[in-house]
Each structure stands twice: as structure tokens, then as C-alpha cells.
N, C-alpha and C positions, 0 to 999 in steps of 0.2 A: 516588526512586532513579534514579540518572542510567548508563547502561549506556556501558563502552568497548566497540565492536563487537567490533575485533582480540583482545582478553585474550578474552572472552567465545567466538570461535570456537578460541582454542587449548587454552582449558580444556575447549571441547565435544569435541576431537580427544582433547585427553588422555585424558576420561572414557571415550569410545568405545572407544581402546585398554583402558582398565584393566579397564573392564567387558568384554570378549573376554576378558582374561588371566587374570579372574577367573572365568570361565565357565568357563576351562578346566582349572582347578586344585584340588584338595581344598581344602574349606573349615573352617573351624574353625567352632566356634558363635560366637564376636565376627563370624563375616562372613555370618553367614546375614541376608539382608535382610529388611526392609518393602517392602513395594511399594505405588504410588500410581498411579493413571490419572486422566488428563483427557478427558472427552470431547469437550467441545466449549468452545471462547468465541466468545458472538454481544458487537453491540457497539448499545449504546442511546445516542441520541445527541439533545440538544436541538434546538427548532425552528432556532436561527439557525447551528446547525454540520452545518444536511441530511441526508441521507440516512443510515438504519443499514446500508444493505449495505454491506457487506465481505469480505475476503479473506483474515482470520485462522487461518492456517495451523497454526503451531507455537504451545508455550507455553513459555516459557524457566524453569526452575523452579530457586529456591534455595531449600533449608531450613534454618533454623538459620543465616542468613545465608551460607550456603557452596552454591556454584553445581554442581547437580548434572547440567542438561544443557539441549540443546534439542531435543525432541519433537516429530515431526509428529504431531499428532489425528487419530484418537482414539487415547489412547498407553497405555500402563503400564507402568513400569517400576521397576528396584531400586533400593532407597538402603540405604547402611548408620545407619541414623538408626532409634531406638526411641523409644517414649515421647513426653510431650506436647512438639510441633514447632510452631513456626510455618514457614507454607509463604507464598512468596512468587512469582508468577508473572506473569511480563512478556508479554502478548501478542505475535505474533510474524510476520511478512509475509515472502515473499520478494519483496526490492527489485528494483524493475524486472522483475518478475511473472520473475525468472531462479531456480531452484533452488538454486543454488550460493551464490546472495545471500540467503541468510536473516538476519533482524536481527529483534530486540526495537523495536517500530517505537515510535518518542521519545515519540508523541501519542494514546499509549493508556495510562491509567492502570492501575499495578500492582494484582493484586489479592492481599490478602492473608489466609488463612487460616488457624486455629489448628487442628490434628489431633492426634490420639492415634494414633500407628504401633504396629504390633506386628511381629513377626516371623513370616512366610510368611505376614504377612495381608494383602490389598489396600484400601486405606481408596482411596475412590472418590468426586470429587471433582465429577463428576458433570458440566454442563452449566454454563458462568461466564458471568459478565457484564461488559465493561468499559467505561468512559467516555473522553472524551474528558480530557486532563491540560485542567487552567484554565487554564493560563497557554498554552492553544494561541490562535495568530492565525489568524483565518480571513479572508484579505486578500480572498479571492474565492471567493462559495457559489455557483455555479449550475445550476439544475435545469431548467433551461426552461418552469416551470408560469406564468411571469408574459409577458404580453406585448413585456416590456421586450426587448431580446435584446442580450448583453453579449459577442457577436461579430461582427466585422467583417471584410469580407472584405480582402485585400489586394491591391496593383494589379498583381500581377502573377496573379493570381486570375479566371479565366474562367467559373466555378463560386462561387453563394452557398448557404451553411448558411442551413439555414429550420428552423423548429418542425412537427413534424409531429403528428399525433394518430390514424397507423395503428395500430389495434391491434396488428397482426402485427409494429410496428417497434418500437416504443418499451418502453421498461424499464419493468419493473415488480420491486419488490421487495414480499415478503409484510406485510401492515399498512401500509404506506403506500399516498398516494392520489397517480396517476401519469398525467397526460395526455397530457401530450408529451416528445422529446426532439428532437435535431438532428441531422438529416439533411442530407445532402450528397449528391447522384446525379449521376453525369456518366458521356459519352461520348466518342470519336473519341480517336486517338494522341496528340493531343500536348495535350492537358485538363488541367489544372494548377488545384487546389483549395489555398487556402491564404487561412486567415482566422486573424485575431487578435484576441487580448481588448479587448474596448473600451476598459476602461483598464489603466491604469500602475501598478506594483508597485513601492513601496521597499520591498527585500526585502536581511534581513541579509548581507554578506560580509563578517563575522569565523572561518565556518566554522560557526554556529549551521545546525541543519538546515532548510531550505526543502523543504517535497513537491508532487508535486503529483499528487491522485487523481483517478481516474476512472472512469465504465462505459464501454465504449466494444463495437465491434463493425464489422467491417470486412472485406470480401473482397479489400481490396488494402494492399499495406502502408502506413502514417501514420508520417510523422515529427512530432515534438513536438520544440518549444524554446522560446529566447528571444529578444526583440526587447533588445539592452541599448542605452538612449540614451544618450551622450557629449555634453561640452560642443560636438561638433564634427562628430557623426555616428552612424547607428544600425547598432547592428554584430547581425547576425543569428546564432544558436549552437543549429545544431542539438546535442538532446541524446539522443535515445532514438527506434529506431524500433517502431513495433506489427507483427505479423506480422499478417495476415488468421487472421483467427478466422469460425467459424458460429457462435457461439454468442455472449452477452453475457458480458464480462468485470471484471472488477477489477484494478486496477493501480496501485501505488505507485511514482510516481516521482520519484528524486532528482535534486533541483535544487541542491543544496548545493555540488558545486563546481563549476559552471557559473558559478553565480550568486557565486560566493567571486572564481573567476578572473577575472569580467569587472571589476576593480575598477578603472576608471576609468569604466564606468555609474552612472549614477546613480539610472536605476528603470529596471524590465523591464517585458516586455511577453509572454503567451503564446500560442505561435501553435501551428498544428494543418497541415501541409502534404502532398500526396497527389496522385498521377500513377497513371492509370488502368494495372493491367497486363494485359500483352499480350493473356492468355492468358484475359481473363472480355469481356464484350459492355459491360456496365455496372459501371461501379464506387460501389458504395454504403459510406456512411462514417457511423456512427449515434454519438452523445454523450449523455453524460448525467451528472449530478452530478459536474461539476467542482468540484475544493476546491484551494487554494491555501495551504498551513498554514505555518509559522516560528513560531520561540519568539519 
């Protein structure tokens, strides 16, 4: 099941009204509901599509083919739906790690499940799991645990990303085995960090979605974009910047009309760029599981 984002947040607006209106109003017995909670979805992922962390936020739920809402976790909420249902729930990110941008993210497989609803009873759905869809491309895995390193700095670039293996630095997610990740550390005003992916991405612009994840963790803010090369020249497009965070994060970001708009590139390139601010001594810039996906 392929999701329009737009219909899908105006029916989540509808619903939101209905259900206040209905909250507020005498009910008949046909409107007394079922209820249903999600608590959680983690996401299992094979060796050659990396890391299972994630930042599966929401759960987009239809029953009975009919779109009932999207939920932030751990949720529970009413349906007017009795009896044997089938439940259908799309995992769900907020794009570009922004609230307002919540979406059924393309490259997480729906999970489907059969329930018996009752009325003012909560059938509880408990802890889910979901995969990656097959037909995801994973143009670029990288995790930093191999020696190889599939970033390059660029020449306007005074500062090189290295593998580190501090403990205190690098990512670690629960069940996986975590050595290193990328580090960047620089000083003085006018420091300018900016590396790019070793290689070249032909990456779809018919509007097919392009993402691109990662862990990341940063006291200064990081722009991310792309390198698009032309028969005739390389055109740079910044597209999203990170705020400085303490903590390690997750982040889904769209590359879709970036990469749609530059249609006279012919492959891309991704780069990671960063100017120390004012207000810290050292600016440090940590990466990890970068993924690269398109259908």
C-alpha cells in the first residue's frame, strides 16, 4: 500500500475534529467505541540494509481499509469499528526530525493484523515490528566499522572526518556490535568542515522518494545536501540543516525534491558541511549509519 501524504494529513485533521465533536456530544449505542493501543514499533533490519535504530514515532492506522488516524506511541485510541477487523498500520517518522512533518515513511513495511474489537474494550496491540519494503535501494550503507572510508573531504575543507573508536563518542545501538563512528573536531573562526561521499549516486527525479538517514550528534549546527554533476559543471544544493544536539539522534531526510529539481544532474553526490560557532571552544561533529534509500 502506497500512501498519498496530503489526503492522509487531511483526513488525520478531519478525524481529529470529529472525534472532539464527538467527545462532546450524547452518544447513541451505534457510537460507543472499541478502542485499540500501540505501544511501540521497533524496526529489524537485514545485514546489508544496517543498522536497526530508528526513530519510529507514530503509527498510521487503517481498519477495515478506512483511515482512522495517525498516533504518536504509545497511543490508544477510539474507532467506531466492532467485530472481526483487520488492522493495518504504516509506521511513521517525522521528516526532517520537524513535528509538523509527520509521514508513513515509504520504506517501512505495513504491518498487518487481524483483531476482534468489542465495545469499551481495549484490544491491545502491544509492541510491532517492521521491515524494510524489498523493493528498497540502498544506494549507500555506511557504518564506519570497515576500514574503507566512503568520505572525502572537499577543497574548500580545512578539517578531515576520521573513524574514531572512543567510547564516550561513538554510537551504539542495543544488539548490535559498534566500533567506531565519524568524527570531525575543529578549531579557530573561520574552520570550515566539509566532506563528501566518495561516490556518485544515480538517484531517481521523476518524484520517486529518495531519503537519506542518519545518526548524527553535533554541538554546532551541519548542513547536508548535494553535489548534482551537469554535462558542464557541479552545482552544490544545500538541503537541510541539523541543529546542535547533546545527545545522539535519528533523522530522516528528504531528498526527493532536491534531487527531482536538479534535472539536468545526472548523479549526485552527498556532502555533510559545518563552521564552528562562535559561542563553543571546539566544535565536534559525530556520524554514523548513513543510508541512502530510493525506490
Amino acid at each position: 500500500m502506497r500512501f498519498d501524504y496530503l489526503t492522509n494529513l487531511f483526513y488525520c485533521c478531519t478525524l481529529f475534529v470529529s472525534l472532539s465533536l464527538f467527545a462532546s456530544c450524547e452518544t447513541s449505542e451505534d457510537d460507543i467505541p472499541s478502542y485499540v493501543s500501540v505501544d511501540s514499533i521497533s524496526l529489524v533490519s537485514e545485514l546489508k540494509e544496517g543498522t536497526a535504530s530508528h526513530k519510529i514515532t507514530d503509527a498510521w492506522v487503517y481498519i477495515n481499509k478506512k483511515l482512522v488516524g495517525a498516533f504518536e506511541m504509545p497511543a490508544k485510541f477510539p474507532v467506531l469499528e466492532e467485530g472481526a477487523s483487520t488492522i493495518i498500520i504504516q509506521p511513521g517518522v517525522k521528516m526532517n526530525g520537524v513535528a509538523g512533518t509527520r509521514i508513513p515513511y515509504p520504506f517501512f513495511n505495513q504491518i498487518t493484523l487481524n483483531a476482534n474489537l468489542a465495545k469499551e474494550k481495549i484490544t491491545s496491540l502491544g509492541n510491532l515490528q517492521t521491515t524494510y519494503n524489498p523493493n528498497t535501494v540502498f544506494s549507500w550503507v555506511e557504518d564506519f566499522e570497515n576500514s574503507s572510508f566512503s568520505l572525502d573531504s572537499t577543497s574548500r575543507s580545512n578539517v578531515n572526518a576520521v573513524r574514531t573508536n572512543d567510547e564516550t563518542r561513538i554510537f551504539k545501538y542495543p544488539g548490535e556490535i559498534s566500533h567506531y563512528s565519524a568524527l570531525a573536531e575543529f578549531t579557530g573562526e573561520s574552520t570550515v568542515f566539509e566532506c563528501v561521499s566518495h561516490s556518485s549516486f544515480e538517484l531517481p527525479q521523476d518524484g520517486t522518494e529518495v531519503f537519506l538517514e542518519l545518526n548524527y550528534k553535533t554541538n554546532t549546527p551541519l548542513t547536508i545536501g548535494v553535489f548534482g554533476r551537469t554535462a558542464t559543471q557541479t552545482i552544490q544544493e544545500p538541503v537541510f540543516v541539523l541543529n546542535a544536539n547533546s545527545t545522539w539522534n535519528k533523522i530522516y531526510i528528504n531528498l526527493t525534491p532536491t534531487v527531482t529539481n536538479m534535472s539536468s544532474s545526472y548523479d549526485f553526490r552527498i556532502y555533510f558541511s559545518a563552521m564552528k560557532s562562535d559561542d563553543i571552544e571546539t566544535a565536534e561533529i559525530l556520524l554514523d549509519n548513513i543510508k541512502l534509500l530510493h525506490f
